[in-house]
C-alpha positions as CSV (number, residue, x, y, z in Angstrom):
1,X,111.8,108.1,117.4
2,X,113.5,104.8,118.6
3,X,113.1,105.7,122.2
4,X,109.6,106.3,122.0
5,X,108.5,103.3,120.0
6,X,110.4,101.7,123.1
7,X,108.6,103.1,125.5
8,X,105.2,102.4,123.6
9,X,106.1,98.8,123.5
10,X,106.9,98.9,127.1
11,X,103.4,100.7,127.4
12,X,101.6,98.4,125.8
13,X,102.5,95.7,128.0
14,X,101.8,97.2,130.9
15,X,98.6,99.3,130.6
16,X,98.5,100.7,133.9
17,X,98.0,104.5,132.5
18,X,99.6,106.9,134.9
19,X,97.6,110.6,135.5
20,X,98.4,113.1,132.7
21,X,96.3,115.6,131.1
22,X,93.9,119.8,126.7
23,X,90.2,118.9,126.2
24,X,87.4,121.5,125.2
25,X,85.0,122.5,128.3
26,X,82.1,122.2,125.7
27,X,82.9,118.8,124.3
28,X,83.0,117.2,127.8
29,X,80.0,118.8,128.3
30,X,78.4,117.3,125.3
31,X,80.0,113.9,126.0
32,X,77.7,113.8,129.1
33,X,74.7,115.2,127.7
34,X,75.1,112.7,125.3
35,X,76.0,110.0,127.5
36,X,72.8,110.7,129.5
37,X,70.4,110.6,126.5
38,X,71.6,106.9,126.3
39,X,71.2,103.4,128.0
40,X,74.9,101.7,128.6
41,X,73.8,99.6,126.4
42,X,73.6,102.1,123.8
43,X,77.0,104.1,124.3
44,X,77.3,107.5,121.9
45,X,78.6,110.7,121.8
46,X,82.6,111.5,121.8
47,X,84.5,114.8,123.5
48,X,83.4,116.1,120.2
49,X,79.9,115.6,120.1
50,X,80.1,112.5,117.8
51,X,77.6,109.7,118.1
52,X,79.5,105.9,117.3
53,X,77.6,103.1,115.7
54,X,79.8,101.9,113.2
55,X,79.2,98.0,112.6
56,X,82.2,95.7,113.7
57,X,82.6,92.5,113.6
58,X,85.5,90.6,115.1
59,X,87.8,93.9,114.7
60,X,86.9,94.1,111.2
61,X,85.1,96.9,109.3
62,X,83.5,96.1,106.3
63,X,85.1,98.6,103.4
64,X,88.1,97.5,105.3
65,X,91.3,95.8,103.3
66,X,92.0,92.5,105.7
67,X,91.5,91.8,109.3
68,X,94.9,93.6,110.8
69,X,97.5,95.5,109.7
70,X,101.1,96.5,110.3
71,X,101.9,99.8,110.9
72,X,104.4,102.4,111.7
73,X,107.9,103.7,109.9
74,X,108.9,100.0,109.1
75,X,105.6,99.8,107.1
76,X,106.6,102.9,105.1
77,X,105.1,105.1,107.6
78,X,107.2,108.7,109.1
79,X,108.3,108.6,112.1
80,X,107.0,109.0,115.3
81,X,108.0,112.5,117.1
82,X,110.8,114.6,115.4
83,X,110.4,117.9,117.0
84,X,107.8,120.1,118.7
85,X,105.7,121.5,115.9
86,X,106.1,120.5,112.3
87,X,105.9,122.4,108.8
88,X,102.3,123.4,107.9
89,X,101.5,121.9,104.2
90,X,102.7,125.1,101.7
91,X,99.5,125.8,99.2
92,X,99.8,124.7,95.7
93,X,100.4,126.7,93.0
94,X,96.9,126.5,91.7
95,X,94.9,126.9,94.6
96,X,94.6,127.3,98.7
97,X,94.9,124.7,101.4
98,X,92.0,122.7,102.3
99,X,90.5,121.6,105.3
100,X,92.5,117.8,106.8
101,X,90.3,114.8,105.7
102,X,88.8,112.1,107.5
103,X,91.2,109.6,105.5
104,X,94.3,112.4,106.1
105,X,93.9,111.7,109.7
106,X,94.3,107.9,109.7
107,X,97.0,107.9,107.7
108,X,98.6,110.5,109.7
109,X,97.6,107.8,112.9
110,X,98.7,104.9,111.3
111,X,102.2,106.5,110.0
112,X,102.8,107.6,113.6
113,X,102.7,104.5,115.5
114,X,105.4,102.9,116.1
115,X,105.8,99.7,114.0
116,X,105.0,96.3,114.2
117,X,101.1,97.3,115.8
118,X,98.6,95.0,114.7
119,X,96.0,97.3,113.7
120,X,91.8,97.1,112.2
121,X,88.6,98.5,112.1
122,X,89.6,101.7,110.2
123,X,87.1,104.2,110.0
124,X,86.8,107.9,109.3
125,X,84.1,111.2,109.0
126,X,85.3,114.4,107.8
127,X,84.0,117.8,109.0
128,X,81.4,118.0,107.1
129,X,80.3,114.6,107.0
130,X,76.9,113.9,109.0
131,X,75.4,110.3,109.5
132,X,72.0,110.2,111.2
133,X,71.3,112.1,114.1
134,X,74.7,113.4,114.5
135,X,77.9,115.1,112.8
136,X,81.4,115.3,113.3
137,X,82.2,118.6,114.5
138,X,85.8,118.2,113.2
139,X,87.8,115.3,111.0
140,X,88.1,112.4,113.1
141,X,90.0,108.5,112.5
142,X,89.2,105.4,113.9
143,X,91.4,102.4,114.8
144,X,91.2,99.5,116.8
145,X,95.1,98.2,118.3
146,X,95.5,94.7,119.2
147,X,97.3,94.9,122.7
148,X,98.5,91.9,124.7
149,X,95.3,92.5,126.6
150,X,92.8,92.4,123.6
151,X,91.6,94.7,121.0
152,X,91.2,98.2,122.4
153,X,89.4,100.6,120.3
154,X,90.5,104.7,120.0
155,X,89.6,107.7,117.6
156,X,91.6,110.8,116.8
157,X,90.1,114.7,116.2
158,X,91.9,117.3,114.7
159,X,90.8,120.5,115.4
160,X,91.9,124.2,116.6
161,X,92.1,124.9,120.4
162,X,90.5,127.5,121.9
163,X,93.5,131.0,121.7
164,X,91.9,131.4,125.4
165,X,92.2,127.7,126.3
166,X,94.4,127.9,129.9
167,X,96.1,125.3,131.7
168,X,96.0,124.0,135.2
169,X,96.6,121.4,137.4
170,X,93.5,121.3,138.6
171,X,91.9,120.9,135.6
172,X,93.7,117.7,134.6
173,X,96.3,119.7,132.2
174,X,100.0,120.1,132.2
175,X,103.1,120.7,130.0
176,X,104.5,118.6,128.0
177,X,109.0,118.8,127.3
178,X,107.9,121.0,124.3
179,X,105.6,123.3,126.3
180,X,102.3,122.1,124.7
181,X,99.7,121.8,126.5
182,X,98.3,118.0,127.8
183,X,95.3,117.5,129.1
184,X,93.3,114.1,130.1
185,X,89.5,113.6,131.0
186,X,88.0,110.8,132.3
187,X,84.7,109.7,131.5
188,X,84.6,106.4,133.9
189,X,80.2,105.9,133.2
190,X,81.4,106.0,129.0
191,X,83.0,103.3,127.3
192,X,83.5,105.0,123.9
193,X,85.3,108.1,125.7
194,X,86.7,106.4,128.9
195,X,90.1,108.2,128.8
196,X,90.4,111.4,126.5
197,X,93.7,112.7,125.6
198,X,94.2,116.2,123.8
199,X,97.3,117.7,123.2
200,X,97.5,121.9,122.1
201,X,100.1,122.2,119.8
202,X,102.4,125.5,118.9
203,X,100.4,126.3,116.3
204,X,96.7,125.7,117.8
205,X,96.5,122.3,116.9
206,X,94.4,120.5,119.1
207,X,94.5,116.9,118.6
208,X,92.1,114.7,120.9
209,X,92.7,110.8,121.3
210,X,89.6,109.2,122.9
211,X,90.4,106.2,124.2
212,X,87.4,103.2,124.5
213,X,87.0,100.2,126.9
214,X,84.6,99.1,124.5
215,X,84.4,98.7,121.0
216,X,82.2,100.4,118.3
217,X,78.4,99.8,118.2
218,X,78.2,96.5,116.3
219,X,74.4,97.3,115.9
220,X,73.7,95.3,119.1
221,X,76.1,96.2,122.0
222,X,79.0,97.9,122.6
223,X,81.5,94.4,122.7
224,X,83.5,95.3,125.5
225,X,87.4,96.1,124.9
226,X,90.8,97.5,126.4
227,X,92.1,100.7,126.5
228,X,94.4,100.9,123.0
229,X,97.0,103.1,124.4
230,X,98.3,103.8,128.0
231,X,97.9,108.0,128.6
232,X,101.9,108.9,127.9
233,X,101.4,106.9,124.8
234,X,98.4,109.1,123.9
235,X,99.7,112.3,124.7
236,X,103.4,111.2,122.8
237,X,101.0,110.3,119.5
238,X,98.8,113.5,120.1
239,X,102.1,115.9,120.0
240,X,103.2,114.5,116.7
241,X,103.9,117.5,114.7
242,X,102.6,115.8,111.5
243,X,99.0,116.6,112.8
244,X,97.7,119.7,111.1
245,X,94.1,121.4,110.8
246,X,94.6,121.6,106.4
247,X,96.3,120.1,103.5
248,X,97.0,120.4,100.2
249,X,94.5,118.3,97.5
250,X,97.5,116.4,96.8
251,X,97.5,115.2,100.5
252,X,94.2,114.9,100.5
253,X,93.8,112.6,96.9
254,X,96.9,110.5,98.3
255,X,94.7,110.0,101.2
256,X,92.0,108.9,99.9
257,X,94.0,106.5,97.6
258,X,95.4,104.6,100.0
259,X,92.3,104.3,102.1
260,X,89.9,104.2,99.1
261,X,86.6,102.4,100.8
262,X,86.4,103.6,104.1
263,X,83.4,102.6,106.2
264,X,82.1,105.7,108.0
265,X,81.5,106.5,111.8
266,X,77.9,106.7,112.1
């Protein structure tokens, strides 16, 4: 945990992303088709077919407690990367599991940083949440980092990968130390999903950190940004084995407690 919240740091500073690499065929697919139906001035879609026009002003969301955060174990978050793949949440005694929220996903995020980020702009959909012409395919979290370069904008999906998903070289994909598959798009002609992380975890978990060089739709442009996270710093959040696809209600009402006014992603 230290060593990677090192290395993050070291990261951030930097933010010359090196090549890395699992990202559905389909949701690059509709991240162009989306990407085409739209003006650059007028940047949508995500590598999961969701559209973003959530209102910011200066990093700030309304809904929104403050204008940053801290985050990270030091602000009572877990920490970072313990091991490869991580307990799934064990059913209640009065009922099944449920699908992970919207809310269940930032806090997952904002608990695996390491600490001391400045962070804003939280938003989040769930999987069945539709705004307007579009819906999120799977629960997704939004959260803009303050770097040393600027704000820089990212969301995180959690979803299942594909059982048939492979994993080449060619396609942008490796290994990571724990065997998971890593893989990394580019999108260079889409600000909202410029650099697209997606790690496949042990247990199917596929969680996808699009990375923006813009920020969200502030209902007039797309203010331009910095990419949040270099690639290695992606992929090392990605792989944390806190992400799962379900949760228990408890989970989910702590959730939802803690973030208890969150804006949407339209």
């Amino acid at each position: 945990m230290k060593d990677f919240r090192l290395d993050l740091s070291d990261e951030l500073s930097a933010l010359t992303p090196p090549p890395l690499g699992d990202i559905v065929a389909e949701a690059t697919r509709k991240g162009r088709r989306a990407r085409r139906a739209r003006t650059i001035g007028q940047v949508g879609g995500s590598a999961l077919a969701l559209a973003a026009a959530v209102v910011l002003a200066a990093g700030h969301l309304p809904g929104t407690a403050g204008g940053t955060t801290a985050v990270g174990p030091a602000a009572g978050g877990t920490p970072a990367l313990a091991a490869p793949a991580g307990p799934t949440p064990s059913p209640t005694a009065s009922g099944a599991l449920v699908r992970v929220s919207g809310a269940a996903v930032l806090a997952t995020v904002l608990d695996a940083l390491p600490a001391g980020l400045q962070t804003s702009g939280y938003a989040a959909n769930g999987a069945t949440d539709a705004h307007g012409k579009y819906a999120a395919d799977v629960p997704v979290a939004q959260v803009n980092i303050q770097t040393p370069q600027g704000l820089g904008m990212m969301r995180v999906f959690v979803g299942t990968a594909s059982p048939d998903a492979k994993c080449s070289t060619d396609d942008g994909c490796h290994r990571d130390k724990y065997g998971q598959q890593v893989r990394t798009t580019h999108v260079n002609d889409n600000c909202i999903q410029n650099t697209v992380v997606t790690v496949r975890h042990a247990d199917s978990t596929a969680v996808t950190v699009q990375m923006a060089t813009c920020l969200a739709w502030n209902g007039t442009a797309n203010l331009p940004g910095v990419l949040p996270l270099t690639e290695e710093a992606a992929a090392e959040l990605a792989a944390n084995p806190a992400f799962h696809t379900m949760m228990t209600p408890a989970q989910g009402a702590a959730a939802a407690a803690r973030f208890p006014a969150l804006p949407p992603i339209d």
